[in-house]
BANU-549226 format. One record per residue (C-alpha): residue number from 1; residue in three letters; x, y, z. Coordinates in pm, whole numbers, plus 50000, padded with zeros to 5 digits. Layout:
REM residues N
  num  residuo      x      y      z
  NUM      ALA      X      Y      Z
...
//
This chain:
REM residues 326
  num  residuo      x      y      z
    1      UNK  50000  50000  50000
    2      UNK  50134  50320  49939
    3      UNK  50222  50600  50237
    4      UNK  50092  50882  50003
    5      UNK  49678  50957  50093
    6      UNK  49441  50915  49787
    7      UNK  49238  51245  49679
    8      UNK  48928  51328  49846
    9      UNK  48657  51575  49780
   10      UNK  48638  51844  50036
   11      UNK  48776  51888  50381
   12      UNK  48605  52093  50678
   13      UNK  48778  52198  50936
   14      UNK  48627  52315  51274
   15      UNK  48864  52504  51511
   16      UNK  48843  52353  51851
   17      UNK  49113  52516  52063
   18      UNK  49348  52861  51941
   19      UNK  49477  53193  52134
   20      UNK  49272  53368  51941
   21      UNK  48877  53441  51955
   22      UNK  48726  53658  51685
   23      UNK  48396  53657  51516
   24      UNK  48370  54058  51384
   25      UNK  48650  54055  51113
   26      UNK  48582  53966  50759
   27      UNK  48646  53633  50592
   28      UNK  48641  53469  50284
   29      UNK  48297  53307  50224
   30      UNK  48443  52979  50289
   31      UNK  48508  53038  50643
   32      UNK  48213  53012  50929
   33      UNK  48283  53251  51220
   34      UNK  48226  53114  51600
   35      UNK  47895  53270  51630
   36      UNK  47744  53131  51362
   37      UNK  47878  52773  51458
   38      UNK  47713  52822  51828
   39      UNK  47424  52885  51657
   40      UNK  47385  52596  51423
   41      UNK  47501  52413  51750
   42      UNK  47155  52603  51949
   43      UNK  47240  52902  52099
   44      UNK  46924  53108  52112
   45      UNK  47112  53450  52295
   46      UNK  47432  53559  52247
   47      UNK  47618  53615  52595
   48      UNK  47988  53579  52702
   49      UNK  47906  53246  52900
   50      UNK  47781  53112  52562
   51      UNK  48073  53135  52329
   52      UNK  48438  52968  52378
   53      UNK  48735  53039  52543
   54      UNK  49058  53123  52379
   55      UNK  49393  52901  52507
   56      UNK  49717  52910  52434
   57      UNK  49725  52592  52199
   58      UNK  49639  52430  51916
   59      UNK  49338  52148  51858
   60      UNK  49174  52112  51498
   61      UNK  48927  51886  51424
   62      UNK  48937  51776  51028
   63      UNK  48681  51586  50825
   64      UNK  48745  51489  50469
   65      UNK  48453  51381  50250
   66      UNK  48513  51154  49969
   67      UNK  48203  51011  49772
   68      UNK  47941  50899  50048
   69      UNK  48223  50862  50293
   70      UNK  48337  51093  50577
   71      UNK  48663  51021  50837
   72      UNK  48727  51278  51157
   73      UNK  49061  51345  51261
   74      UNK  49137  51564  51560
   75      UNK  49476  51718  51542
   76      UNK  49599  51785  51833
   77      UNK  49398  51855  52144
   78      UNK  49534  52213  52309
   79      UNK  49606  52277  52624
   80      UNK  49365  52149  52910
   81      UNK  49057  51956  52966
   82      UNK  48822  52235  53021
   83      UNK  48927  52383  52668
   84      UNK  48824  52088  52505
   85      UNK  48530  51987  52698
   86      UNK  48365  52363  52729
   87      UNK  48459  52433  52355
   88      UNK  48347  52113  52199
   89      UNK  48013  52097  52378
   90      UNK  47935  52466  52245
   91      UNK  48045  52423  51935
   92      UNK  47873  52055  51895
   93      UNK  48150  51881  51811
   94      UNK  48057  51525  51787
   95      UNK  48334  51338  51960
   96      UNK  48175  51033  51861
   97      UNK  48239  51092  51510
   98      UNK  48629  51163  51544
   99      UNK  48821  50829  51380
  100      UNK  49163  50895  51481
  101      UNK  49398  51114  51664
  102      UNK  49748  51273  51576
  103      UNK  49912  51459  51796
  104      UNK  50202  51672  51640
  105      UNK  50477  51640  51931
  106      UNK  50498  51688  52282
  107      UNK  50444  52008  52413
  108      UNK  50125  52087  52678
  109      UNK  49990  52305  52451
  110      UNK  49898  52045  52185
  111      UNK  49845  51766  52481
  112      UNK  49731  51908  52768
  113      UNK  49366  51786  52666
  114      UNK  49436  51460  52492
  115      UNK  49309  51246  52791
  116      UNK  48974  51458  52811
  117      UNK  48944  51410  52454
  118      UNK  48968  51070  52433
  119      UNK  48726  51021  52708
  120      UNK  48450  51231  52517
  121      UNK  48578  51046  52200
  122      UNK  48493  50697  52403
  123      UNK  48193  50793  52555
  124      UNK  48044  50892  52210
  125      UNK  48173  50555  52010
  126      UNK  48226  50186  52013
  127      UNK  48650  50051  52013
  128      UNK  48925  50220  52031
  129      UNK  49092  50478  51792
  130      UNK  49456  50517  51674
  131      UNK  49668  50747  51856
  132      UNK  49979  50898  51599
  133      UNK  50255  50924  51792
  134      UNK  50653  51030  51797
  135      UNK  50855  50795  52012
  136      UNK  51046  51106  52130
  137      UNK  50811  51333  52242
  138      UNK  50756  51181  52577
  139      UNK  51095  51313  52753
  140      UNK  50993  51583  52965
  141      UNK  51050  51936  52811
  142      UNK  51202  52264  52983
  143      UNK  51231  52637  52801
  144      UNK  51567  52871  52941
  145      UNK  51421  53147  53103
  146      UNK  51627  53524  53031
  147      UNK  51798  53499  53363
  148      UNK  51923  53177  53287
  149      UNK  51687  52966  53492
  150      UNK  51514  52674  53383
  151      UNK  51164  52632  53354
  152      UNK  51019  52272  53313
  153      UNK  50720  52157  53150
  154      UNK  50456  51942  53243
  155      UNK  50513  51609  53075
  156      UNK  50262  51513  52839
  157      UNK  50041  51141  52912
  158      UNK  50221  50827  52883
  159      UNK  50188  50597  52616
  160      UNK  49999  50408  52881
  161      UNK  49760  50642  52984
  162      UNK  49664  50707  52655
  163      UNK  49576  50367  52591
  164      UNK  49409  50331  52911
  165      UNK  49231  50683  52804
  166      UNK  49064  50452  52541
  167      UNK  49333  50464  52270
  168      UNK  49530  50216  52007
  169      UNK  49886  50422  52020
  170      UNK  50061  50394  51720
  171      UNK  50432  50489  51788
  172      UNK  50614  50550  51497
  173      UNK  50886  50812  51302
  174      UNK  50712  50660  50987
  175      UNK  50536  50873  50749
  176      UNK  50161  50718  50718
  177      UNK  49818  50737  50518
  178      UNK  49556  50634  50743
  179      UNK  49154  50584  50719
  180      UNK  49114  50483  50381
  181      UNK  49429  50671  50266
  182      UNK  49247  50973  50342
  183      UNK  49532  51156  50539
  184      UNK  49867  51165  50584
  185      UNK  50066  51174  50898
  186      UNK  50477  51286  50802
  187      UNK  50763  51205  50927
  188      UNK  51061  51349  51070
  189      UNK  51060  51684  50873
  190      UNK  51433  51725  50759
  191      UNK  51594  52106  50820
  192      UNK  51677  52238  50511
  193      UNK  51705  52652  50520
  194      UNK  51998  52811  50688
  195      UNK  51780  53061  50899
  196      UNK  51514  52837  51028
  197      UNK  51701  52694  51339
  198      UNK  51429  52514  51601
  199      UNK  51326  52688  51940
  200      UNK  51636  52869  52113
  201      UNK  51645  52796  52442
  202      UNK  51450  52457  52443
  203      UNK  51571  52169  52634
  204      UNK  51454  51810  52718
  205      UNK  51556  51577  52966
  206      UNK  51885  51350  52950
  207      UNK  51812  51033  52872
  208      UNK  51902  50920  53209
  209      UNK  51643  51168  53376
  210      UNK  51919  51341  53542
  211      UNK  51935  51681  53416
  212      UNK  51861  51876  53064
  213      UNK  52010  51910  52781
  214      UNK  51964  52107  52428
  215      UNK  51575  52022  52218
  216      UNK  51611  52341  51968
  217      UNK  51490  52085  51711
  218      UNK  51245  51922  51865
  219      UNK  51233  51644  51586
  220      UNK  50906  51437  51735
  221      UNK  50719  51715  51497
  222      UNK  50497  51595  51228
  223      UNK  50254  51741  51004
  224      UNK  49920  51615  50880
  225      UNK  49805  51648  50499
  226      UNK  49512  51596  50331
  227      UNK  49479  51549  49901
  228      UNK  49178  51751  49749
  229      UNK  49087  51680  49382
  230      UNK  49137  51961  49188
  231      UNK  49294  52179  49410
  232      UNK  49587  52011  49573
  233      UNK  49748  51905  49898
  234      UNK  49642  52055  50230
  235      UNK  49925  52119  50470
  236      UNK  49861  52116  50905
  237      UNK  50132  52189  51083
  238      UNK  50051  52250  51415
  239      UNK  50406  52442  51541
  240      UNK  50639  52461  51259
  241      UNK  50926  52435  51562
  242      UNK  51090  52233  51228
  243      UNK  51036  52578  51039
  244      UNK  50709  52657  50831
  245      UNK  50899  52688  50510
  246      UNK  51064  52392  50631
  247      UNK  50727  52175  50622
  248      UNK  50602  52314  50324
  249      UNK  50947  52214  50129
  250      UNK  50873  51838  50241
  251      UNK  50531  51863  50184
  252      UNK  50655  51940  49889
  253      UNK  50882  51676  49806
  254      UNK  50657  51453  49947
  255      UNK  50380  51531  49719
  256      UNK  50585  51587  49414
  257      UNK  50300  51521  49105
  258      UNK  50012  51754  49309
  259      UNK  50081  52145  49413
  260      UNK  50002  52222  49763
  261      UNK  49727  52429  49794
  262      UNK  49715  52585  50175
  263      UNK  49886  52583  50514
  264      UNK  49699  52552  50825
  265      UNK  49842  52623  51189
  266      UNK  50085  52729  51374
  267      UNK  50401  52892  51212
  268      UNK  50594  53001  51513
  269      UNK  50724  53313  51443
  270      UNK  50636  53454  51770
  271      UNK  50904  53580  52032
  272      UNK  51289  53540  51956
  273      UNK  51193  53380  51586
  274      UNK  51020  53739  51519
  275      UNK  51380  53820  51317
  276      UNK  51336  53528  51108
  277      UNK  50992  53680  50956
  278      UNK  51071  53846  50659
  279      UNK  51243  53556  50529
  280      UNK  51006  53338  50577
  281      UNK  50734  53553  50387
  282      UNK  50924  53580  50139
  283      UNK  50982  53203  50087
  284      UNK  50591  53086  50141
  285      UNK  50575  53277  49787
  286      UNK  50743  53000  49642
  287      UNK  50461  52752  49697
  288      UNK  50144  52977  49520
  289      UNK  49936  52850  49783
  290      UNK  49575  52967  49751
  291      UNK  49556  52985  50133
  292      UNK  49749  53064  50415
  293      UNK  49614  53020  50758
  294      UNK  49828  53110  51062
  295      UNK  49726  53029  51448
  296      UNK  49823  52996  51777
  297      UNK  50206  53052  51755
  298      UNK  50212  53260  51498
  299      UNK  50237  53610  51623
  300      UNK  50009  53917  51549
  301      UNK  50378  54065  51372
  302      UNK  50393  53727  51132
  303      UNK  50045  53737  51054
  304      UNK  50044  54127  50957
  305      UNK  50368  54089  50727
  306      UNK  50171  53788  50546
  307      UNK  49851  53944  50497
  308      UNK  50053  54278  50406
  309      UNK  50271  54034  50143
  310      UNK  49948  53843  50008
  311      UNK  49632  53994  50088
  312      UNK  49362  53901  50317
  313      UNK  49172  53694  50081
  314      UNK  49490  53419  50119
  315      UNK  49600  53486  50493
  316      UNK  49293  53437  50671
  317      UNK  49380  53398  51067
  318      UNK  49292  53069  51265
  319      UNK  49007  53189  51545
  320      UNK  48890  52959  51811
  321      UNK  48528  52844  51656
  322      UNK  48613  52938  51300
  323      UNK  48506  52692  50985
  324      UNK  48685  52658  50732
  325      UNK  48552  52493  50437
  326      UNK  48857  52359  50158
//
């Protein structure tokens, strides 16, 4: 069987977790702002304790449609329980429906809800779903403060408690299409451009548990893809610690005979990888991509210098509740 996914025939993609809430800017007619989604979901009033909560993470939750037949994914799962839980049940997101998980590496703010995820997931539906996982990603992680100090961060579950969570983990560096060949899970994402250099200051634990030593790469980082007919290959990348233009030249190797045709997520270019911004505008030009869809890491700076670069009918902003129809 071949690792590459087969074309499908639309995907929809409900935002289920991002730092950002927003439903009074303008979008393309193929995106759905929050309101309108806690509507179809039965809100009857608007009010603040109706709507979702903004987090500092990242969870998507992506159907593609091929023919009569549908398959969920939920990409990542942000940063706590309560973001999940609250934001799913407002938004109606039918756990139940959700055939698989990936989670793009290690970090709390992709993880922190997987276990309250995959309980809703279990209560909803019969057997157990696959878990994509990186065998790396479950050393500890710790960011170097300015002073020098070290601040840990909460480990993310175990490969045990996610199977006891009502899982099938499926640990593997291996690139892999999945439910019918629908998506694509990468692999390790190699490091190609000279300016695109990881997370400065990142550290994991030694493998002994006994200190910390340098993670700048953080290569547990995958990205999920999805092949529309006639318009072309759908890019998720939930962090881009690997470097957004980074993913998008795999992608692009990877899916050599079909153009890619948007990039969905996080591009981190927030904080000390602000300087690397201009470059890496420049370089998403080299992909024509009809979209471009930054979130959670990206940075109000990155997101401005794209939609400045190519116009807000192609850089349309990830929103916690947002639709968005490819």
């Amino acid at each position: 069987m071949s690792n590459l996914p087969a074309a499908v025939d639309r995907v929809v993609v409900a935002v289920l977790v991002d730092n950002v809430t927003d439903s009074l800017s303008t979008v393309p007619a193929n995106v759905v702002h929050e309101w309108r989604a806690l509507m179809r979901a039965g809100m009857t009033e608007l009010s603040g304790s109706c709507q979702c909560c903004a987090n500092h993470g990242l969870s998507l939750v992506v159907t593609a449609y091929r023919g009569d037949q549908r398959h969920t994914v939920l990409f990542d799962a942000g940063p706590v329980d309560y973001a999940v839980e609250m934001n799913g049940n407002r938004l109606g997101i039918d756990f139940g429906a959700i055939d698989a998980v990936v989670l793009s590496h290690g970090h709390w703010d992709h993880a922190g809800g997987l276990l309250a995820a995959l309980r809703l997931i279990r209560q909803q539906r019969r057997g157990a779903v696959p878990c994509f996982l990186h065998p790396e990603m479950f050393r500890q992680r710790a960011l170097t403060l300015p002073d020098g100090s070290i601040l840990p961060i909460r480990a993310i579950a175990s490969v045990g408690e996610i199977a006891q969570a009502g899982a099938t983990p499926v640990v593997t560096r291996e690139p892999a299409a999945f439910l019918d060949a629908s998506f694509y899970v990468s692999g390790e994402i190699p490091r190609a451009t000279t300016y695109e250099r990881g997370f400065p200051g990142h550290l994991r634990r030694e493998a002994d548990g006994d200190g910390w030593e340098p993670d700048p790469l953080i290569v547990d980082e995958r990205f999920l893809a999805v092949r529309i007919e006639g318009k072309g290959v759908v890019v998720f990348t939930a962090c881009s610690h690997a470097g957004v233009v980074n993913v998008m030249r795999h992608a692009h190797d990877v899916f050599a005979d079909w153009p890619l045709y948007a990039v969905v997520g996080g591009f981190h270019l927030a904080g000390a990888n602000e300087t690397i911004i201009p470059e890496t505008v420049r370089d998403l030009g080299a992909f024509a991509l009809r979209y471009i869809v930054p979130g959670h890491c990206s940075g109000w700076r990155a997101t401005a210098a794209l939609a400045a670069a190519y116009g807000d009918q192609r850089v349309v902003p990830l929103a916690v509740g947002r639709t968005f129809t490819f």
